[in-house]
N, C-alpha and C positions, 0 to 999 in steps of 0.2 A: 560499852563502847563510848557512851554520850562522857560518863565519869570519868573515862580515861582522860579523854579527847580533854572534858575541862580542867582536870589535873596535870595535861601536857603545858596546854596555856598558862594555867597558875606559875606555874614552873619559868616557860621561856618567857615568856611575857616581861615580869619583873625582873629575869636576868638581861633582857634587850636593854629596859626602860636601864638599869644600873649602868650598863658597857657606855650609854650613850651620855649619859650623865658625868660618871666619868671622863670618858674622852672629853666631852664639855670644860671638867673641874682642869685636865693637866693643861689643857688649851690656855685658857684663861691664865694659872698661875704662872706656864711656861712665856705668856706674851709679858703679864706683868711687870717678871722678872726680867726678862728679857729686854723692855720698856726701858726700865731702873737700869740695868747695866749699861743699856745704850745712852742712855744722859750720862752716866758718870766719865764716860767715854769721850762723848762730847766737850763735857765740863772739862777732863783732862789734855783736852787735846786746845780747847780755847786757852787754858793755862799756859801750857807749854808753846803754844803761839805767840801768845800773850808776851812771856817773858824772852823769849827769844827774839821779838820785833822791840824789847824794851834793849838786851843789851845793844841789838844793831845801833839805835839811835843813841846809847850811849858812846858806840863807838864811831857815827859817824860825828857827834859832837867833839870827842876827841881829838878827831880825824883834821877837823876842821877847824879845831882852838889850835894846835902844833902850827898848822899850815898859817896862823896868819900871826903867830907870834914868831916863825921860820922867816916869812917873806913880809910882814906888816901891809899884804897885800887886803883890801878891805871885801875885795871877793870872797874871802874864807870863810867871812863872819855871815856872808849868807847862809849856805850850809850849818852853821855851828848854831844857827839862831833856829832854822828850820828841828834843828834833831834835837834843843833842848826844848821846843815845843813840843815833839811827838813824844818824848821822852813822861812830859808831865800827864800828857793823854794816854800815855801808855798805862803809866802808874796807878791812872783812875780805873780804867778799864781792869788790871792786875787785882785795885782792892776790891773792886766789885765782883771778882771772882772767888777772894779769898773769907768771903762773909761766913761760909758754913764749915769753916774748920781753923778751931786756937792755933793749934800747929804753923799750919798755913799764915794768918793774918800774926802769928810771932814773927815767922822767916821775912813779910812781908814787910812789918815796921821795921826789922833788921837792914833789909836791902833798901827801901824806902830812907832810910836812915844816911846808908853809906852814900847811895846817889847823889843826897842833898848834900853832904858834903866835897864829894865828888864835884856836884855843880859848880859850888861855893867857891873850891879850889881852884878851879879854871876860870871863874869871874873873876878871886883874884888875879891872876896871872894879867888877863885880858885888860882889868883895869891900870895895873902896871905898867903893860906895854902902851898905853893910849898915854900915860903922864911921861914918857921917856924915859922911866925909870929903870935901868936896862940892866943894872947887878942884880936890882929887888925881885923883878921876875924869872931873872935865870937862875937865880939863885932858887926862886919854889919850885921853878922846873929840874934843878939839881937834884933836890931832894924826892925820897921812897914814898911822900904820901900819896903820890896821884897814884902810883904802882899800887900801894897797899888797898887804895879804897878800891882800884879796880877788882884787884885779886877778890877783894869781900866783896865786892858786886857778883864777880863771879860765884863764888861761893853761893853767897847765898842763893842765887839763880838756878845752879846743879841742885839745890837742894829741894828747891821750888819744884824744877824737872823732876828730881830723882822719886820724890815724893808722888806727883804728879803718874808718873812711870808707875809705880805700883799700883796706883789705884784702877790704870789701864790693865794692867795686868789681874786684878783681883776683878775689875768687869768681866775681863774676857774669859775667865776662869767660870766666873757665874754665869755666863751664855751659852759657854762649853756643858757646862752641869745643867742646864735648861733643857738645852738641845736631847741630850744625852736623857734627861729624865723624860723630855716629850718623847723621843724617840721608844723608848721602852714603856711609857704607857700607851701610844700606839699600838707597838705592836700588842700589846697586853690585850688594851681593848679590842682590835682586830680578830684576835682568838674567840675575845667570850664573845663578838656579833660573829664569826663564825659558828660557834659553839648553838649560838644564840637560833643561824638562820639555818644549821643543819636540824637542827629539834624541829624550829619551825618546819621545815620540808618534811619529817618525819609526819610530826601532826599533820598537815595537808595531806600528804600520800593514805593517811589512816580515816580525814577526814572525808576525802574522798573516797576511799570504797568504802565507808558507812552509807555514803549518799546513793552512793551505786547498787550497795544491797539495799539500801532502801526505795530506791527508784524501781527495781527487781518488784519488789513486794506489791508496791503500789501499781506498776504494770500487771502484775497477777491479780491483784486485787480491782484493779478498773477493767480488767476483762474479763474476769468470773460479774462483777457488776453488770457489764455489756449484756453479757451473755444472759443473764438474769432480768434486765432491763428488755430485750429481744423478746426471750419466752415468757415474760409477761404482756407487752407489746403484742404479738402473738394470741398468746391468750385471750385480751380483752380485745384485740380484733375479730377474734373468731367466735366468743362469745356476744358483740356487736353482732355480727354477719349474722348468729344464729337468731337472736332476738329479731333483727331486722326480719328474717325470713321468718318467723312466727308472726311478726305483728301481719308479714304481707298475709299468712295462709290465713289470720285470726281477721282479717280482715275478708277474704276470698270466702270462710267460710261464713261470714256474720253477711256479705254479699249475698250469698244462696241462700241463706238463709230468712234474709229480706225477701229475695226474689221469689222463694219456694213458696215459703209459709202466708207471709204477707201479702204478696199477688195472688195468691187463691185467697185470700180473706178479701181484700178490694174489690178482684174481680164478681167473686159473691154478691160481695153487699152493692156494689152496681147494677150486676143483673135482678136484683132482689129489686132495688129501686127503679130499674127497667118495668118490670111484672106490674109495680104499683102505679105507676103513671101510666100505663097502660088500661088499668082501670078506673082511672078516677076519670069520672065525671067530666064535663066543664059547668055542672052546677056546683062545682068547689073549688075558684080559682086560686082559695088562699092555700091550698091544698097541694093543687100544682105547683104554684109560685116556689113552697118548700123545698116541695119535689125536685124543682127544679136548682136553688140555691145547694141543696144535698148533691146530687148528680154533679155541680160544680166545685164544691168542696172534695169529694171526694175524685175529680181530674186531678185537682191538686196537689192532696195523698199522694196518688201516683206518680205523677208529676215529680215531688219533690222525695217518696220511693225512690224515682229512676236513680237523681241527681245524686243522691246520697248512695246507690249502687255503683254509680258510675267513679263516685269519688272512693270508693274502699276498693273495688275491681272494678279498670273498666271494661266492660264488656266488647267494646269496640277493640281492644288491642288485642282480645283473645280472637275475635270473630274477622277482623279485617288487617290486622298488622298495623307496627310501632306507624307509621306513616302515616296512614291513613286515621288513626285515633288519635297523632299530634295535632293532623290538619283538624279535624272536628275541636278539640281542645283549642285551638286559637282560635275558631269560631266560636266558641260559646265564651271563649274571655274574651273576643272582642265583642261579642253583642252586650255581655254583662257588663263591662268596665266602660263600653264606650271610645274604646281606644284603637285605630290602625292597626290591625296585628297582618304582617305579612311573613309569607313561607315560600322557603327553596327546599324543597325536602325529595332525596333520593331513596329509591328502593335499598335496605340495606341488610345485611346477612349475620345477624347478631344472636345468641340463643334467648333464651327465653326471659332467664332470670333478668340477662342484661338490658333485652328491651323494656323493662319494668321498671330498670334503674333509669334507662334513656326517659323514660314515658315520666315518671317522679321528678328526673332534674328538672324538665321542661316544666311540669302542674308547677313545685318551686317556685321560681324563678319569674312564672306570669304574677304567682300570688303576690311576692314582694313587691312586683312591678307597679300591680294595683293597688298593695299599701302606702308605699313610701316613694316609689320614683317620679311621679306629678309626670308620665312620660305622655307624649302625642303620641309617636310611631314605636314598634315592635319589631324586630326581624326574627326569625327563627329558621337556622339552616341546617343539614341534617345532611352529609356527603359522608359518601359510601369510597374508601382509598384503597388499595391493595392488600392493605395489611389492618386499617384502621377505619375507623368511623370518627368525624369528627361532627360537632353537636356545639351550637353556638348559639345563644339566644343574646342580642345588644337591642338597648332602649337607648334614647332621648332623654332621659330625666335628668333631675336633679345631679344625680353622680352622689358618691360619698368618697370616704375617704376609709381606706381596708382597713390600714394602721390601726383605726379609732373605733373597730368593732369590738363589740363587749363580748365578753368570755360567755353570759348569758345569752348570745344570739345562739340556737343552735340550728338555725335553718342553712346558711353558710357548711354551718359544721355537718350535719346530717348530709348534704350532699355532697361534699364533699371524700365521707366516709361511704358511700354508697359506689359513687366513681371511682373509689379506690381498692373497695372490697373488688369490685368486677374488672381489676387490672389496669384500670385508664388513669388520667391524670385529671383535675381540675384547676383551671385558671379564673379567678376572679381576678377583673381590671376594672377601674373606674379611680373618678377625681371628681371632687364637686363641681358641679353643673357643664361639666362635658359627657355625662350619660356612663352607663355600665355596659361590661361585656364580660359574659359568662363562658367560657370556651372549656369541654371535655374532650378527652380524645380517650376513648376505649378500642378494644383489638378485636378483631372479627375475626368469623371463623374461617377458616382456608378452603373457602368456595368464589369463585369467580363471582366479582358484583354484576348487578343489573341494574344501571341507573333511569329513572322511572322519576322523572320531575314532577312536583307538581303544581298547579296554577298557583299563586298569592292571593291568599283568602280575599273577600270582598269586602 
């Protein structure tokens, strides 16, 4: 189809480019010519203008020599003097037409010729009648030459015209054949950009449903991807989820494990150290002293047993509820860190799994607080909704900016996937140095809540 498709193009493509070039070539030849015949037109018509305002002023010279050798009235010779002026500016005008044809500038010295004698003729006369000489000039007036030069004025003038007349005629002939050839290559080229934009349309219509089964394809093919993308999605959620719940039991059992094993070794070797300062002397104070730095060493063991049970399982959220082993949690980060930590915490009705995820966002969330957020005060609120639980821990600090968290933080990310394995939502909000707010919202189980506040730590 692609091969088609670039074989249609090859095709109309160069036959459009040809039609329009064409249509271009008869345009251009047709004004040319058309151009050219319109001067000749012109030139013909300035001619025969020309010659015909030349005979007028021969004849109003005429007109006007009769009239004052008739009445010797000196009015006449106004007129007769005006028209053999126009007469000479005629003529100029006349040779300056006749510059680009022999023909023409023959006929021209011809009439040019007769005129001047014509002139001649009637100056005699004129001078005649001024000396009184009244046989001499009637007598040239008797005589055929002023007739004869007329008639050859004429002449040659009709010739001038008649000549003139044709070339009018062979313009309008080559305007008529312009026309006539523009018009038929028009319609010529009209055809082949029809020709041209019915292909075109073909190609489009063909173009178009190659796009259309190809859009088909790619819609099949980005929904088998989806779908693929999903059940993988899926998959490494649910293999998260299961890790996650192995690290918690790998942790609950490493928990018992401490507490089992380990607290009956401590407890032993306490009592064991009980039994001995019990009979030592006090004629051995360096004795006791030991006894004594041991006995405190090993509170600490324990001690730091507990902490380290408490952080893998705590035992408070198995034995007293997510509440009440939050509230102890913000106690011990606030004695450890130093920091305000205050709580609004509701009795709430969540299973088992999910208060472990509630019990983690919160340990989270104080950790970072004491790493990075340089915070005074802590809130931690914990409301029990009809349908939901909502879970909010906001600091004071610094703030950061989400945008600019690195792909290597996974503490964001772990909880995030945590509150989302157990159905809720997490909101991280914050901006530098306006403080952070952490906000989950997970879904309880469909038991009537019982809210059960509790004081804000000390």
């Amino acid at each position: 189809m692609r091969w088609t498709s670039l074989h249609k193009i090859a095709v109309s493509l160069p036959l459009a480019v040809l039609a329009a070039l064409s249509l271009v070539a008869i345009n251009e030849a047709g004004f040319y010519r058309s151009h050219a015949a319109l001067e000749h037109l012109a030139h013909s018509q300035s001619t025969h203008a020309s010659v015909n305002r030349l005979l007028q002023s021969m004849l109003d010279a005429e007109t006007g020599h009769r009239g004052y050798l008739l009445t010797g009235d000196d009015r006449y010779l106004e007129p007769y003097e005006g028209a053999v002026t126009t007469v000479h500016s005629n003529l100029e005008q006349l040779r300056m037409l006749m510059t680009d044809s022999a023909e023409d500038l023959a006929d021209f010295s011809r009439l040019s010729g007769q005129i001047s004698r014509k002139l001649s003729e009637m100056e005699l006369s004129l001078h005649l009648r001024r000396k009184g000489q009244e046989d001499a000039w009637k007598f040239v007036m008797s005589t055929d030459v002023g007739k004869e030069n007329m008639d050859a004025i004429r002449q040659h003038s009709r010739a001038l015209i008649e000549r003139s007349n044709q070339r009018v005629g062979v313009s309008q002939a080559d305007i008529r054949q312009s026309l006539v050839l523009s018009r038929m290559g028009i319609a010529l080229v009209t055809a082949i950009g029809l020709l041209a934009f019915y292909m075109y349309l073909r190609q489009t219509r063909a173009l178009q449903r190659a796009t259309e089964r190809e859009q088909e394809v790619l819609e099949l093919e980005r929904a088998r991807l989806e779908d693929l993308v999903r059940e993988r999605t899926a998959s490494l959620t649910a293999l998260a989820n299961h890790l996650q719940q192995v690290r918690e039991d790998e942790r609950g059992h490493l928990a018992r494990e401490l507490h089992d094993e380990l607290g009956a070794l401590l407890t032993a070797a306490k009592l064991d150290v009980a039994r001995l300062k019990s009979r030592i002397t006090s004629e051995a104070p360096e004795v006791a002293e030991r006894l004594k730095h041991l006995t405190e060493a090993l509170n600490g063991v324990i001690a730091l047993k507990r902490r380290i049970i408490e952080d893998l399982r705590p035992s408070s959220l198995s034995n007293l509820g997510l509440t009440a082993a939050i509230d102890i949690l913000a106690h011990e980060f606030s004695d450890r860190a130093d920091i305000d930590v205050q709580t609004n915490l509701e009795t709430v009705e969540l299973p088992e799994a999910t208060q472990l995820t509630v019990y983690r966002m919160v340990q989270e969330s104080l950790t970072n607080i004491g790493k990075y957020a340089q915070a005074r005060k802590v809130l931690v609120t914990v409301h029990q909704y009809p349908t939901h639980v909502a879970v909010q821990i906001r600091d004071d600090g610094v703030g950061f900016d989400p945008a600019g968290i690195s792909r290597s933080s996974h503490g964001l990310v772990g909880m995030r996937q945590r509150v989302e394995a157990a159905g809720g939502r997490l909101t991280v909000s914050s901006r530098p140095g306006e403080g952070t707010h952490v906000s989950a919202t997970l879904p309880s189980v469909p038991t009537a809540p019982r809210a059960q506040p509790t004081a804000p730590a000390a």
